[in-house]
N, C-alpha and C positions, 0 to 999 in steps of 0.2 A: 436434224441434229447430226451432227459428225460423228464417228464411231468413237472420235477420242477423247470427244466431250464425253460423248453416251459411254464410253468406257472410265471414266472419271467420276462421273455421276454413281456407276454403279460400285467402283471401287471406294468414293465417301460413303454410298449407303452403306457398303459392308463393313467401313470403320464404324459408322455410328449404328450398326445394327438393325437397319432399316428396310424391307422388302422393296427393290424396285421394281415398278410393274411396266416402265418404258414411258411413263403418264411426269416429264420434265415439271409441269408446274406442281405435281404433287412431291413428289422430289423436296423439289426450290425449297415450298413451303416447307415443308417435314423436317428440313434441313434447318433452316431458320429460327422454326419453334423449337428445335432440341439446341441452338447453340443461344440462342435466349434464353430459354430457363437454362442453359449452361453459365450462362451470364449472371443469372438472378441469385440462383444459389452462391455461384463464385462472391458476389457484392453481398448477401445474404450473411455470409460465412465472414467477411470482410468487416461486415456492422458488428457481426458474434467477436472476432477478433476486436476490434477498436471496442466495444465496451467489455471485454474483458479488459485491456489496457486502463479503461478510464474504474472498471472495478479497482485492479490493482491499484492505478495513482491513488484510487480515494481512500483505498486501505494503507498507502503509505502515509498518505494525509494524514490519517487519523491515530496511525502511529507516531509517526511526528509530532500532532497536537497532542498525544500520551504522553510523550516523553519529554517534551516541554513542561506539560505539567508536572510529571515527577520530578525533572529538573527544580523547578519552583517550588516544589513540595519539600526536596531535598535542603533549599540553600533555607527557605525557611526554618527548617529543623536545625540547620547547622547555625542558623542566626541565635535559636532558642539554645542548643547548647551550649554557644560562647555566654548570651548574659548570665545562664545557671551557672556556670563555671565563673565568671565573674562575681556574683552574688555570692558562689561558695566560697572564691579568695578573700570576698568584705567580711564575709562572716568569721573567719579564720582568723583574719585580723582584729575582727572585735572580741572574738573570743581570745586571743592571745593576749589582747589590750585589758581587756576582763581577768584574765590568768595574773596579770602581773600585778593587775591591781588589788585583787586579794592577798597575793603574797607580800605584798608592799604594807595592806593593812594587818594581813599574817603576823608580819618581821614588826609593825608598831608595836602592835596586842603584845609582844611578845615581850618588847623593851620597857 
């Protein structure tokens, strides 16, 4: 081995923290299994990121399908207080038709 390989090799051990004993294939290896599980975790953290993502979309989901509901909860309610309020202007007017019809029989009685 060259010194500037063999100086390479020892200057990666010393990034990754790794005794070198001069032994290239224990190296290689040592080298390979720590940038794999560098790997694994990186894709690990990656699957933790995407199903956070797919957390959040599904909690946006199911906020959206809330508030569609409320939505529809809402127009309901607004449907039920137009006919009440309709039903109360009928009543108004039978009660007003009712008022006039007493004083009409009121004004007979009277004559």
């Amino acid at each position: 081995m060259s010194k500037t390989k063999n100086f390479d090799l020892i200057a990666e051990c010393q990034i990754f923290g790794l005794n070198y004993k001069n032994e290239k294939h224990d190296v290689v290896v040592r080298i390979c299994s720590l940038l794999n599980n560098f790997i694994n975790d990186d894709e690990t953290e990656n699957d933790e990121e995407e199903d956070d993502l797919s957390d959040i979309d599904e909690d946006d989901e199911t906020r959206k399908e809330e508030k569609r509901q409320l939505e529809d909860k809402k127009r309901e309610l607004e449907d039920k207080k137009r006919q009440l309020e309709d039903e109360k202007g009928q009543l108004e007017v039978e009660r007003r038709k009712d008022d006039e019809r007493r004083e009409k029989e009121k004004r007979l009685k009277e004559e």
